[in-house]
C-alpha angles and dihedrals in degrees: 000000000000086000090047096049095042092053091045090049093051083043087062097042094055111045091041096053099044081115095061101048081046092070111150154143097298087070095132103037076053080047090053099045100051086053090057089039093052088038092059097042090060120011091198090066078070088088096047087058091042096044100034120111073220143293141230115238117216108184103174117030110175110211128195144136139143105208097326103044131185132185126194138180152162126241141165132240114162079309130013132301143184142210131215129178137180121180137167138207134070109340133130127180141021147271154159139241139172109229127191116188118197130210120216100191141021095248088054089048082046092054096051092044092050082084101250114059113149125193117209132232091254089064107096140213131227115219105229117244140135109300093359092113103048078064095047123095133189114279109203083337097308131094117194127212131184123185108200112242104173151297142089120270124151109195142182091170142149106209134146124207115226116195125201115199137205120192118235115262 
């Protein structure tokens, strides 16, 4: 049963997080693409993207534990960036999801492109769907949305993301 769970775990990672491992030079038309995606998803997100100092674009973020999960991506913010997570707690499986922080302010924007920004585990995401962004409001200058790809996880975790940054040359 252990070996069985464990396979089909390694099935899901890696299929859900191909993207991320695809990683290429395309990053910012996938940067792009994702910010049309989430705009038309939810039209309210439209003053987020006018008003921001300015934001980081993830648009594939692989997610998987057992037990003990991580999650890790690429983005792109006037340079590249990448995410790393740990968490612990209940969880079992992967997935993928697309995440656009947003920065309110340019001090905010100052603090993620130092190299080391983290974000705890008491920051939380909006789910991105039509409306849900005219009701969100900055959270210590950032505002965080995901947009579900695909997977299976099932999660009672406690877990923060830390970025690193390089500027582009």
């Amino acid at each position: 049963m252990k070996k069985t769970l464990t396979a089909l775990l390694c099935s899901l990672l890696l299929l859900t997080i191909t993207d991320v491992w695809a990683w290429d030079a395309n990053a910012e038309l996938k940067a792009n693409e994702t910010v049309a995606h989430f705009s038309n998803k939810d039209k309210s997100l439209d003053n987020f993207f006018k008003q921001a100092y300015g934001y980081a674009v993830f648009p594939t973020i692989g997610k998987a534990g057992f037990i003990i999960g991580g999650a890790h991506g690429d983005g792109v913010v006037t340079g590249t960036t990448k995410m790393t997570q740990v968490s612990v707690g209940w969880q079992a499986g992967a997935e993928a999801y697309s995440e656009i922080i947003f920065f309110q302010n340019k001090a905010a924007y100052d603090d993620f492109i130092k190299g080391n920004y983290e974000v705890g585990a008491q920051a939380s995401a909006v789910a991105a769907k039509k409306g849900v962004a005219s009701q969100t409001k900055y959270s210590d200058g950032i505002a965080i949305f995901t947009d579900y790809k695909g997977g299976l996880m099932a999660a009672a975790s406690v877990g923060g993301q830390k970025f690193s940054y390089e500027a582009k040359e």
